[in-house]
VOTOR-165898 format. One line per 8 residues: number of its first residue (from 1); their letters; for each residue x, y, z of C-alpha. Coordinates in steps of 0.1 Angstrom, whole numbers. Layout:
VOTOR-165898
NUM> a> X Y Z; ... .
END
This chain:
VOTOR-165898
1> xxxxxxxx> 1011 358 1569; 1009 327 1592; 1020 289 1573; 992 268 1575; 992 233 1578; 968 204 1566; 951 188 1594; 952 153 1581 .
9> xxxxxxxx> 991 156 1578; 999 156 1611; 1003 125 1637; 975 126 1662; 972 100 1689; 941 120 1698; 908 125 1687; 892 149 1713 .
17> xxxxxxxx> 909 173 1738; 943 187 1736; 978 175 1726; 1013 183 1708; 1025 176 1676; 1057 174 1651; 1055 205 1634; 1061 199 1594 .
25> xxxxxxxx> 1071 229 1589; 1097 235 1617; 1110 198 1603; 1117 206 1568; 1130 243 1576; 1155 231 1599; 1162 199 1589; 1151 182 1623 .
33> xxxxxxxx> 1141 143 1634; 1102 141 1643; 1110 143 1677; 1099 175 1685; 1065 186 1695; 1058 228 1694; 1020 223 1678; 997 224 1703 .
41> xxxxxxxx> 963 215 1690; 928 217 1706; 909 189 1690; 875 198 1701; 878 232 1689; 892 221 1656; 924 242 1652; 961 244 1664 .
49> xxxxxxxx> 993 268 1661; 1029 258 1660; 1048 277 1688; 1079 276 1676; 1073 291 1637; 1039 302 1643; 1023 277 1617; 988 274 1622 .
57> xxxxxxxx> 961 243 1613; 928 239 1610; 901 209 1609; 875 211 1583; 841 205 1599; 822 180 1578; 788 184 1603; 763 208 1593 .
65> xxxxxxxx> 748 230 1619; 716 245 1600; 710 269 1632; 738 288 1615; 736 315 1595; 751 309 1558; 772 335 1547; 786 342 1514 .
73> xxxxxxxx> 826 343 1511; 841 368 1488; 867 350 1463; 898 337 1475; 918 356 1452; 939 376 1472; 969 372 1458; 964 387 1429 .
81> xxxxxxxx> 958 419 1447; 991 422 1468; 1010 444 1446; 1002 475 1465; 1005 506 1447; 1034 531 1456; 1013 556 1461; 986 538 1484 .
89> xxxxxxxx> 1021 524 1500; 1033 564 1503; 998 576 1516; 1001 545 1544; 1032 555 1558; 1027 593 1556; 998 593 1570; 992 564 1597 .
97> xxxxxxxx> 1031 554 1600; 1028 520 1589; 1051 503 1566; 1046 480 1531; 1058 453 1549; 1032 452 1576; 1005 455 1549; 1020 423 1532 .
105> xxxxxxxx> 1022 404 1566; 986 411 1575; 976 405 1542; 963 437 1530; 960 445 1493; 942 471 1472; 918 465 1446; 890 488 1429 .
113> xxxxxxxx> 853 484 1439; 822 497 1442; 813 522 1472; 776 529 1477; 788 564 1495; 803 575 1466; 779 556 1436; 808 547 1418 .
121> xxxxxxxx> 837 522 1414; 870 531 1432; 904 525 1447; 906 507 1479; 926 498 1504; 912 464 1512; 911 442 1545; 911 405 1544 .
129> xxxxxxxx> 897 391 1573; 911 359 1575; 897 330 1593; 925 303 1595; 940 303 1553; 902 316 1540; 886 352 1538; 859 348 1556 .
137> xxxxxxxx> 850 391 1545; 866 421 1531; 862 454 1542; 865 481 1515; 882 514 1522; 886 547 1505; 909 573 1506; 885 591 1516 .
145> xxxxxxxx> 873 574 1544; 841 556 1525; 836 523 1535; 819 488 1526; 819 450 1530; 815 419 1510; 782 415 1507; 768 382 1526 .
153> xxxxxxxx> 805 380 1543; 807 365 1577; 813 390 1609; 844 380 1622; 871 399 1646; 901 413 1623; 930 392 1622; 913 366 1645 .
161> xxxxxxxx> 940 340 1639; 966 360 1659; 945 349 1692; 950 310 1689; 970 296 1715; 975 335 1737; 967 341 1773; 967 374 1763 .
169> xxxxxxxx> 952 398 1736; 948 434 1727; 909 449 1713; 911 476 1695; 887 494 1676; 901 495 1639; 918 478 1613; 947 504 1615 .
177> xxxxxxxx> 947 499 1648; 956 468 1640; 985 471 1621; 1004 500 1641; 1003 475 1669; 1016 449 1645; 1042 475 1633; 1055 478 1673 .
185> xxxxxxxx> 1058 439 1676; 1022 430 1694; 1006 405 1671; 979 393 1692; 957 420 1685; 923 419 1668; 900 445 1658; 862 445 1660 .
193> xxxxxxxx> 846 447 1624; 827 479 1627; 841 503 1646; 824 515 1678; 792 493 1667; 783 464 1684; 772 433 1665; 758 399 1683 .
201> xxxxxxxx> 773 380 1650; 808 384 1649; 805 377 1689; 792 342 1681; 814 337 1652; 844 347 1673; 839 330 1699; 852 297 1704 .
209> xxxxxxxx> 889 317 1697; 880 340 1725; 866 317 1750; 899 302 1772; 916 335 1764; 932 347 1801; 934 383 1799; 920 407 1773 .
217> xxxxxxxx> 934 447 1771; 910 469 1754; 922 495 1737; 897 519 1725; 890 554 1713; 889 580 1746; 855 592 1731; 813 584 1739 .
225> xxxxxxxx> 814 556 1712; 846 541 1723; 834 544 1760; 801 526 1751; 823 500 1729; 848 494 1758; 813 485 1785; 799 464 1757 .
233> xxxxxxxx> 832 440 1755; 838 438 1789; 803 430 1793; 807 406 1767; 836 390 1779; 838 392 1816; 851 418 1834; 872 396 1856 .
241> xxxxxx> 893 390 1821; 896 429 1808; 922 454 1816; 921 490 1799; 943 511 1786; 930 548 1792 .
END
């Protein structure tokens, strides 16, 4: 998981546009003066990442834009849930190849919950989608590949906070997906929420991350679904930006 970094904490001589900061983190890590800037932050988009230890900050918005939906964010009790089971751990690596520690650096826990498929409460293994250090949604997951949301959660892209600051990022079409890129080293890489389904929300709650973004490589299923998904995001995004990998 990224560091995160109060926004009031660090020493602006800005108030709109972009511009580079003193890291706090770097600083106390390493011992060094303030001389050093590696954050760059976008001031009019309200975020920043450190590109030197990856930290990342965001500004609280104190406007109110009622044109927005209102969405209902599950409890930001995560932590409790990151002892991951050996045998959800065993099942992980046996079957999709991906390792404890990549669940624990994306932030992925278990926890029981309801699942309407099955009418009864269950084990999951559960997706945080983070939007800068909140859970903006989690996305519930069987073992038996049964699957629901946070009700009321807001539609977001899958670890959307690895995009900030990249020229370049990797669509794929699961949360798995996800992580076995993570596991080969390519950390820009989000996921859209719902599979091969296309969703106008998490579009416009995605967006502002996405928008200066040079080059996007979709990586989709070879299927009808992940044909139509792979026309709908380049559609979406421009096709001048969108390389594919067949």
């Amino acid at each position: 998981m990224n560091n995160f970094i109060e926004w009031n904490k660090l020493q602006f001589k800005k108030t709109s546009g972009s511009e580079k900061v003193g890291c706090i983190v770097c600083d106390e890590e390493k011992n060094r003066g303030s001389g050093d800037t590696p954050i760059q932050v976008n001031h009019d988009e309200g975020f920043g990442k450190c590109f030197r230890c990856e930290s990342l900050t965001f500004k609280e918005s104190k406007k109110t834009d009622y044109s927005e939906k209102v969405y209902t964010l599950p409890k930001q009790d995560w932590k409790n849930y990151t002892s991951i089971s050996d045998g959800l751990t065993k099942f992980i690596e046996d079957t999709r190849k991906i390792k404890q520690s990549t669940l624990i650096d994306l932030g992925v826990t278990e926890e029981k919950y309801y699942q309407p498929a099955k009418q009864k409460e269950v084990n999951n293994i559960v997706f945080n989608y983070f939007e800068g250090e909140k859970i903006v949604n989690k996305k519930y997951r069987s073992a038996d590949k049964k699957f629901t949301q946070s009700k009321g959660g807001k539609p977001i892209f899958y670890n959307i906070n690895s995009v900030i600051d990249q020229d370049e990022v990797y669509i794929v079409e699961g949360e798995f997906d996800v992580l076995a890129m993570f596991s080969h080293g390519i950390k820009n890489c989000i996921s859209v929420p719902n599979g091969a389904n296309d969703n106008d929300d998490y579009w416009k709650n995605s967006e502002k991350y996405l928008k200066n973004i040079k080059t996007f490589i979709i990586a989709v299923d070879n299927d009808e679904k992940g044909n139509d998904l792979k026309e709908k995001v380049a559609q979406r995004l421009g096709r001048h930006r969108c390389e594919f990998i067949e």
